[in-house]
C-alpha positions as MATLAB code, in Angstrom:
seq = 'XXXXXXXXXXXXXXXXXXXXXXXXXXXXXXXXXXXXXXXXXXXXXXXXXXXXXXXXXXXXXXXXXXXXXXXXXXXXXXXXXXXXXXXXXXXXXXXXXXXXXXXXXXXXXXXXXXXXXXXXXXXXXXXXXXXXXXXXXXXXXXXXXXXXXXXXXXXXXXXXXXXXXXXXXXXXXXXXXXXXXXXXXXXXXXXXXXXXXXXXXXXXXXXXXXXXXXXXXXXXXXXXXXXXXXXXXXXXXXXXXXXXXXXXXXXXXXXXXXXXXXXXXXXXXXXXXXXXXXXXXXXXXXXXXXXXXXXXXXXXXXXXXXXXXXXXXXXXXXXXXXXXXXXXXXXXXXXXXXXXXXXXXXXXXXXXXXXXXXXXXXXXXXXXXXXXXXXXXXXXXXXXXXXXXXXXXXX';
ca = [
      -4.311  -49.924  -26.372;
      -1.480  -48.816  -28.496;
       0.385  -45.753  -27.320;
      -0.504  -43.658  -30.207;
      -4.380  -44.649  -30.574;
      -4.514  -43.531  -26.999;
      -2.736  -40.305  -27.974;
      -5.187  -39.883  -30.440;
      -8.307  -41.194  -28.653;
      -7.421  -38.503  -25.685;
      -6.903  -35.473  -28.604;
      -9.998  -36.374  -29.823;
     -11.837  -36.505  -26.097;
     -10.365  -33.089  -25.232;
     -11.937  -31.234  -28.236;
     -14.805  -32.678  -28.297;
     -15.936  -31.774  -24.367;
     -14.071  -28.648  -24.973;
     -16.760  -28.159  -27.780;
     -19.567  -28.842  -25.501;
     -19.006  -26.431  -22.721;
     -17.862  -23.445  -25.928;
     -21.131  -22.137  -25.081;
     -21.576  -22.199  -21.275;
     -17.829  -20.512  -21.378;
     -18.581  -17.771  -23.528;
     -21.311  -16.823  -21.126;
     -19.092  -17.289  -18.568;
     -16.723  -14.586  -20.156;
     -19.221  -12.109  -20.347;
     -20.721  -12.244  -17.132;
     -16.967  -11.708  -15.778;
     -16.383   -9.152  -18.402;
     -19.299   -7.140  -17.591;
     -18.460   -7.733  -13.974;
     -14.637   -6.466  -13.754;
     -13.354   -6.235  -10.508;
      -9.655   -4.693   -9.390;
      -6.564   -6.253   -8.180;
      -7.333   -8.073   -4.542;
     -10.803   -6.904   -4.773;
     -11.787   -9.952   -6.979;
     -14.611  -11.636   -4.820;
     -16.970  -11.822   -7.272;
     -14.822  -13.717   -9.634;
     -13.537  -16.097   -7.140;
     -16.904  -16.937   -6.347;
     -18.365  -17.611   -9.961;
     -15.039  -19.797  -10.327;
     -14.979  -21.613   -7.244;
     -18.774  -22.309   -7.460;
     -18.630  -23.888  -10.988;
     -15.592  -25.895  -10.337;
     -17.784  -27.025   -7.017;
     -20.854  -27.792   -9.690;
     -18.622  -30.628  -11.259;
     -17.377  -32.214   -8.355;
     -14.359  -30.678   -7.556;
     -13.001  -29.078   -4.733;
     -11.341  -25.586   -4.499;
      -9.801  -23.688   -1.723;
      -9.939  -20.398   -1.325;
      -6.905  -18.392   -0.692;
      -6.777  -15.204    1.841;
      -8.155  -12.214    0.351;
      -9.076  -13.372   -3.141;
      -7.929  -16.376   -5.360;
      -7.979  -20.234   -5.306;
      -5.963  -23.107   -5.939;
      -8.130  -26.530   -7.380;
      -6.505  -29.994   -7.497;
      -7.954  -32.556  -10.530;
      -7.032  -35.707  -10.800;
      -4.618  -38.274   -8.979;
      -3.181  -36.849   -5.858;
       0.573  -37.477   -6.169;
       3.334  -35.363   -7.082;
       4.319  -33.819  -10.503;
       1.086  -32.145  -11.077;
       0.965  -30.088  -13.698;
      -0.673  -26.473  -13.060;
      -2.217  -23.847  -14.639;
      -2.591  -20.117  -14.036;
      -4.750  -17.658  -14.646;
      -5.194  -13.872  -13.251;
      -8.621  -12.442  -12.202;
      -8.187   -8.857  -11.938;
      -9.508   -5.976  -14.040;
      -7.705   -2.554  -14.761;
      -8.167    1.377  -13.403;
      -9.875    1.654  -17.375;
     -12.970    2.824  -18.442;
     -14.636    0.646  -20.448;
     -15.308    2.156  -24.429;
     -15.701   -1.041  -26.095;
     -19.324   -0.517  -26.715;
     -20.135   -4.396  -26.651;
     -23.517   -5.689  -25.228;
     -21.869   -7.222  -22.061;
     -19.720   -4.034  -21.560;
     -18.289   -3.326  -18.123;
     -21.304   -2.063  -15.512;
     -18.539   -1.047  -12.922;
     -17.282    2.724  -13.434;
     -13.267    2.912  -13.764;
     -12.873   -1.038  -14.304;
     -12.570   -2.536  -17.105;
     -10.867   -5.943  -18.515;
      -8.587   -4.405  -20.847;
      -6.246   -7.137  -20.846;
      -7.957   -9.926  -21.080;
      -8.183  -11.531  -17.642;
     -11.628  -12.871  -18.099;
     -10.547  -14.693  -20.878;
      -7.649  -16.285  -19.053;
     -10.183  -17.111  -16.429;
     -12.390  -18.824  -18.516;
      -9.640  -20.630  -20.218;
      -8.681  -22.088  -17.358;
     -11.909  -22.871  -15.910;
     -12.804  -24.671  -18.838;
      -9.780  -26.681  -19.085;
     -10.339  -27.667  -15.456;
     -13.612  -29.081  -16.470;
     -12.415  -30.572  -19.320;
     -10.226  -32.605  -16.805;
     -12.100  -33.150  -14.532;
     -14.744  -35.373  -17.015;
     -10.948  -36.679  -18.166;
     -10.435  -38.235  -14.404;
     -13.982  -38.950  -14.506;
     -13.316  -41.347  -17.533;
      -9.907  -43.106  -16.188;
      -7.919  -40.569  -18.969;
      -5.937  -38.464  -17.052;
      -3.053  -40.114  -15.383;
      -1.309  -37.167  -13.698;
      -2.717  -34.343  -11.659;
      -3.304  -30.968  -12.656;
      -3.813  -28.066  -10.271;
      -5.249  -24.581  -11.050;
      -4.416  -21.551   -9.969;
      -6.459  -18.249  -10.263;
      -4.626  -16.106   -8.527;
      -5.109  -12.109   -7.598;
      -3.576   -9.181   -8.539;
      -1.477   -9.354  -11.530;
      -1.527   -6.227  -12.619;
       0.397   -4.522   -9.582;
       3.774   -5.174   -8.449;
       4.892   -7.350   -7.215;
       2.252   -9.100   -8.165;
      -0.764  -11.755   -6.918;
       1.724  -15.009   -8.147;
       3.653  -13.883   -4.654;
       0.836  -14.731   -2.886;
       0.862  -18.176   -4.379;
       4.470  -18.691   -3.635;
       3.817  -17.408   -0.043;
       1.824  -20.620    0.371;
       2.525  -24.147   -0.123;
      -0.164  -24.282   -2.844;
       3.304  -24.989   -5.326;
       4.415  -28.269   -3.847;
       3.970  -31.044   -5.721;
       3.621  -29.183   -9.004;
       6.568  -29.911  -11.993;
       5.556  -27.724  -14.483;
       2.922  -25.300  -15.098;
       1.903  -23.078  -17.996;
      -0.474  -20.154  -18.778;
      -1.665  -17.802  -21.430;
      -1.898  -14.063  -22.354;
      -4.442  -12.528  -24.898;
      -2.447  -11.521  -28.159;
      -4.563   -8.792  -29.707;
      -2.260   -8.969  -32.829;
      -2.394  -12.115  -33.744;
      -5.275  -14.414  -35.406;
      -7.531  -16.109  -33.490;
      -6.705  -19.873  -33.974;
      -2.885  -19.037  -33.940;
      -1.202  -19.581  -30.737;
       2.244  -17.241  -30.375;
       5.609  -19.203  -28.298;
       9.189  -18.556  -27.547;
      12.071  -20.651  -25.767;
      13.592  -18.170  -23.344;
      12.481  -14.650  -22.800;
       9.048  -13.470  -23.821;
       8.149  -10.757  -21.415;
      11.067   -8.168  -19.569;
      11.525   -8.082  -15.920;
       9.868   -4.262  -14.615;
      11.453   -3.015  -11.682;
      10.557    0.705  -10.357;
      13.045    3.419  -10.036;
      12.973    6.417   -8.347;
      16.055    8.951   -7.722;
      15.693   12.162   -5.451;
      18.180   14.387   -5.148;
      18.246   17.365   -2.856;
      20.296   20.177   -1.406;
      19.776   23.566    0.351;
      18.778   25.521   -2.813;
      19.145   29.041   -3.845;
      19.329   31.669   -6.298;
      19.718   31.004   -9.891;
      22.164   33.766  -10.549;
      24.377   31.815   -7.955;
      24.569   28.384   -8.838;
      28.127   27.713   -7.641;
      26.764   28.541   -3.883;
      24.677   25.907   -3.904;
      24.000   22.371   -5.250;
      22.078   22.832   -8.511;
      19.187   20.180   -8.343;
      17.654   20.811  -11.894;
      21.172   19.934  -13.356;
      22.077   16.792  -11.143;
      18.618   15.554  -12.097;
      18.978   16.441  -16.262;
      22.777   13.790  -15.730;
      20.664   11.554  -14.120;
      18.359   11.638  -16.518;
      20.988   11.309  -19.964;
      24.036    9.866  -18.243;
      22.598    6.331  -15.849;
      20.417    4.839  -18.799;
      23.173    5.149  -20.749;
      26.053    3.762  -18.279;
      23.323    0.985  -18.483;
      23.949    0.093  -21.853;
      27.779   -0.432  -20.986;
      28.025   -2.027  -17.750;
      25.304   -5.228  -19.050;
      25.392   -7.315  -21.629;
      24.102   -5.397  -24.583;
      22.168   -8.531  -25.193;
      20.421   -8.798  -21.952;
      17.489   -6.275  -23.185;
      18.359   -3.260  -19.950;
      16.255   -0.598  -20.422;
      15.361    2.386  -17.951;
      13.302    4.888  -18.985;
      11.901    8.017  -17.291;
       8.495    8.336  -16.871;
       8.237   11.423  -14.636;
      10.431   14.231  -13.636;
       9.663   16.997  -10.683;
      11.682   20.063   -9.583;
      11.034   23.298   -8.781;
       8.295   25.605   -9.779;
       9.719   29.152  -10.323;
      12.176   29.721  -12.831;
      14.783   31.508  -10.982;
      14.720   29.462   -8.142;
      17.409   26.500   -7.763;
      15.094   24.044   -5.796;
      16.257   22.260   -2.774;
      14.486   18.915   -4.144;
      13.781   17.030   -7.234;
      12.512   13.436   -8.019;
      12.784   11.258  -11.188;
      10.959    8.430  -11.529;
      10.770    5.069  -14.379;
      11.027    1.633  -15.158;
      13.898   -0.756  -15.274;
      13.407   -3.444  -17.660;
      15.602   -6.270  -18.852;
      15.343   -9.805  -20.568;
      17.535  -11.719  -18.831;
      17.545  -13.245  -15.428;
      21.053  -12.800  -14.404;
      21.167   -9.103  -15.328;
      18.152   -8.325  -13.569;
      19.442   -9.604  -10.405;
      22.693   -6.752  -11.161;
      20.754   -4.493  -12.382;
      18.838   -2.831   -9.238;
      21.940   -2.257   -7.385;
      24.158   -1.429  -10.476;
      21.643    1.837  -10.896;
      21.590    3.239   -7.463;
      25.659    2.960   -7.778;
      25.953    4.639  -11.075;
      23.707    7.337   -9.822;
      26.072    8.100   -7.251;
      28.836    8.709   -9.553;
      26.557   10.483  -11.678;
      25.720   13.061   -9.387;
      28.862   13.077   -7.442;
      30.265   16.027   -9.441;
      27.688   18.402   -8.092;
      27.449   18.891   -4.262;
      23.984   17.352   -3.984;
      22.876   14.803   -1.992;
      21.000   11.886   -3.229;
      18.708    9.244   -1.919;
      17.839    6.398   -4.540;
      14.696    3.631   -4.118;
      14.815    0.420   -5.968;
      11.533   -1.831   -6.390;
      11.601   -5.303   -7.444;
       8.455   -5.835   -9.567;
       8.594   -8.936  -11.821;
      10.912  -10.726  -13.345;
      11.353  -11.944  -17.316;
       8.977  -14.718  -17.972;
      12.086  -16.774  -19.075;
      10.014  -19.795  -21.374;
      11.539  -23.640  -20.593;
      12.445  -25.306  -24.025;
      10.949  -28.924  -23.396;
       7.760  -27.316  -21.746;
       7.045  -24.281  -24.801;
       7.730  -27.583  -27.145;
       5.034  -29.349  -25.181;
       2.705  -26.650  -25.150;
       3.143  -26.632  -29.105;
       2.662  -29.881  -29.632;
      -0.808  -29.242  -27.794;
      -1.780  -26.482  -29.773;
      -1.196  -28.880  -33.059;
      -3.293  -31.630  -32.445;
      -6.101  -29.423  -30.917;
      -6.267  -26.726  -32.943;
      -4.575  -26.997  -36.473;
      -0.547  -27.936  -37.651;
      -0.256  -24.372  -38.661;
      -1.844  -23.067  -35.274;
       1.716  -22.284  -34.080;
       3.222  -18.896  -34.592;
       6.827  -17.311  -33.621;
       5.848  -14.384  -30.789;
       7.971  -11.461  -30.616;
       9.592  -10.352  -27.128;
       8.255   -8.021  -25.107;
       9.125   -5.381  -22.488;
       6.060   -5.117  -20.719;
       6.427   -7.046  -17.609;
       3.913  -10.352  -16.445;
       3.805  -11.973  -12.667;
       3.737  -15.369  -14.206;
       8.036  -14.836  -14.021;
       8.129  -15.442  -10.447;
       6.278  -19.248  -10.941;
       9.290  -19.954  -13.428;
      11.741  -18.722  -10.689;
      10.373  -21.957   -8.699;
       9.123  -24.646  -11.274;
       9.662  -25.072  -14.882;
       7.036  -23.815  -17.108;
       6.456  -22.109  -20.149;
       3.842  -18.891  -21.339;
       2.376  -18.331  -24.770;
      -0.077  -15.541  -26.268;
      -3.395  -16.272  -27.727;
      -4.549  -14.928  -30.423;
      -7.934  -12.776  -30.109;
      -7.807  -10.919  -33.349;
     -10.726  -11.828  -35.935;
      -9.236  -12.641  -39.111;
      -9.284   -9.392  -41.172;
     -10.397   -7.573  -38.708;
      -9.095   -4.625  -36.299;
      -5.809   -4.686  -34.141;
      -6.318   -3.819  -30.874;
      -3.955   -2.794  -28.279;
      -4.307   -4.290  -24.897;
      -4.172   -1.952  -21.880;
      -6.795    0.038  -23.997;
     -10.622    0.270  -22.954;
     -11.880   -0.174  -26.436;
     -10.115   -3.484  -26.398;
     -12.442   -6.244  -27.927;
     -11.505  -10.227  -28.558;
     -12.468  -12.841  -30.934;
     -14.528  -14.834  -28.236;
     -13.340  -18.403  -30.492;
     -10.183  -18.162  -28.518;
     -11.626  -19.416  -25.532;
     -11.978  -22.406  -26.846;
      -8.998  -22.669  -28.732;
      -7.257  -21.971  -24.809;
      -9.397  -24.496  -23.284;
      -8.387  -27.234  -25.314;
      -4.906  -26.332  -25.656;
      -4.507  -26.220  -21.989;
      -6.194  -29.506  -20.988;
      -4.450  -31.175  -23.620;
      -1.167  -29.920  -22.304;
      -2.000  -31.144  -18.974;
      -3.205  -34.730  -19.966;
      -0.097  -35.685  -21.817;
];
């Protein structure tokens, strides 16, 4: 068979079973949706996935805690894989839908369960695929725990071996801005690295009529607070994306006391790979200087969370050239950068991959905000990630 009728012919067989489990999926969806569980608490959902992946054949294995890994197709290396996340946020639920969440505090406000079901379904898809003599390299998926907490669930992947063997892998994020039937990509960085930062500085205290007797904590803090973010901005590349931002500040609690101890806390966030590895160390040594000045003493922590889901060129074109003959010529759309951070960087630290954003927004309809209870998606975008997915993978 000619190359390019069996391009065709295997287009054609990936929307069409796509198509025939829409329905089964979208149930799927809801019964995870209405079932939202937190990050390594996701038994539940790794149950309902590993039990439907079981009911065509396959066979998943369960990771420790929560999570599994599920190979499809030809057992040899250069797999391609696919991730999705399972957990649910600290939200309550206010999106009013008939499937709503039933758990108290947990909602999926970011669009897990859709990522889940996107997955699942493009797992089946290949699996019939294999079934038929179409798929000629092997895909593995991952539905790993915990994204939303750092360092994140894709550690706990990379802690195993599940990895070996797999070339490139991809995955998708719910894009409340952006149509349904549009897919957004980037080359490079599309998400920011988020590191936490936390500076406490402390010293015997005193009086605030005598603030030369002591070290003022209040005022070290307030340079910490103007001076390092901006010390930032001239020790990186400008280009790089550094950001750190305060998101809490404590001292003292009677106003003419000097306090003996303060703490400032925020994220770090940069685009690029290279100045995120600088970056943790460059802060702690510019608060040093910072606070030098002042006779305090100063203790500063560091956390690596995750870093910039840094986008392969030949993969991101692959990925588009799924979304085209699945979904529509126009389907692709230019995404913006983000700051918020995403676990999926740590995969790209190891194999080559690429991550775009779905579009859940009904045409004409409401923007949502993810990270927001009332968050509600265009449920066509399951399929539209189902068949772009296991059309990626079957190249």
């Amino acid at each position: 068979m000619p190359a390019t009728v069996s391009r065709a012919h295997l287009t054609k067989r990936v929307v069409q079973l796509a198509g025939e489990l829409q329905d089964e999926l979208v149930a799927f969806r809801r019964d995870v949706h209405a079932h939202p569980e937190l990050s390594r608490q996701e038994s539940r959902t790794t149950t309902a996935v590993a039990e439907r992946l079981r009911a065509a054949g396959l066979a998943p294995r369960l990771l420790d805690g929560t999570g599994l890994v599920c190979d499809i197709g030809p057992d040899t290396d250069g797999r391609t894989g696919l991730r999705a996340d399972l957990d649910a946020l600290p939200l309550q639920d206010t999106s009013g839908v008939p499937f709503a969440s039933t758990v108290p505090g947990a909602a999926h406000a970011c669009g897990h369960d859709v990522h889940t079901t996107a997955v699942l379904g493009a797992g089946l898809v290949l699996a019939r695929l294999a079934d038929e003599g179409l798929l000629t390299r092997g895909a593995r998926l991952f539905f790993q725990p915990a994204e939303e907490v750092m360092p994140g669930g894709a550690l706990d992947i990379l802690g195993t071996s599940e990895l070996d063997g797999v070339e490139r892998i991809a995955g998708l994020h719910c894009d409340p801005k952006i149509d349904v039937g549009t897919v957004g990509t980037r080359i490079g960085s599309i998400t920011s690295a988020a590191d936490a930062v936390s500076v406490t500085v402390t010293s015997p205290g005193g009086h605030t009529s005598r603030p030369h007797l002591t070290g003022d904590v209040v005022f070290a803090l307030g340079q910490v607070i103007t001076q390092v973010p901006a010390a930032l901005g001239r020790r990186l590349d400008p280009r790089s994306g550094v950001n750190l931002t305060w998101g809490t500040v404590q001292a003292g609690s009677t106003p003419n006391v000097i306090p003996s101890t303060g703490t400032v806390k925020g994220t770090l966030r940069c685009l690029d790979v290279s100045a995120w590895e600088k970056a943790g160390e460059l802060v702690k040594e510019v608060v040093r200087q910072v606070v030098q000045p002042y006779d305090v003493q100063v203790t500063v922590h560091h956390t690596r969370g995750v870093p910039p889901v840094d986008n392969d060129s030949a993969e991101t074109t692959a990925l588009e050239e799924a979304v085209r003959e699945t979904v529509g010529p126009d389907a692709v759309v230019l995404t913006e950068q983000s700051m918020g951070g995403e676990d999926f960087g740590w995969y790209l630290t190891k194999v080559r991959g690429t991550m775009a954003r779905l579009g859940t927004r009904t045409p004409g309809g409401r923007t949502y905000d993810l990270h927001q209870g009332d968050l509600v998606v265009d449920e066509r975008a399951i399929g539209v990630g189902v068949r772009l997915l296991a059309r990626y993978a079957a190249r």
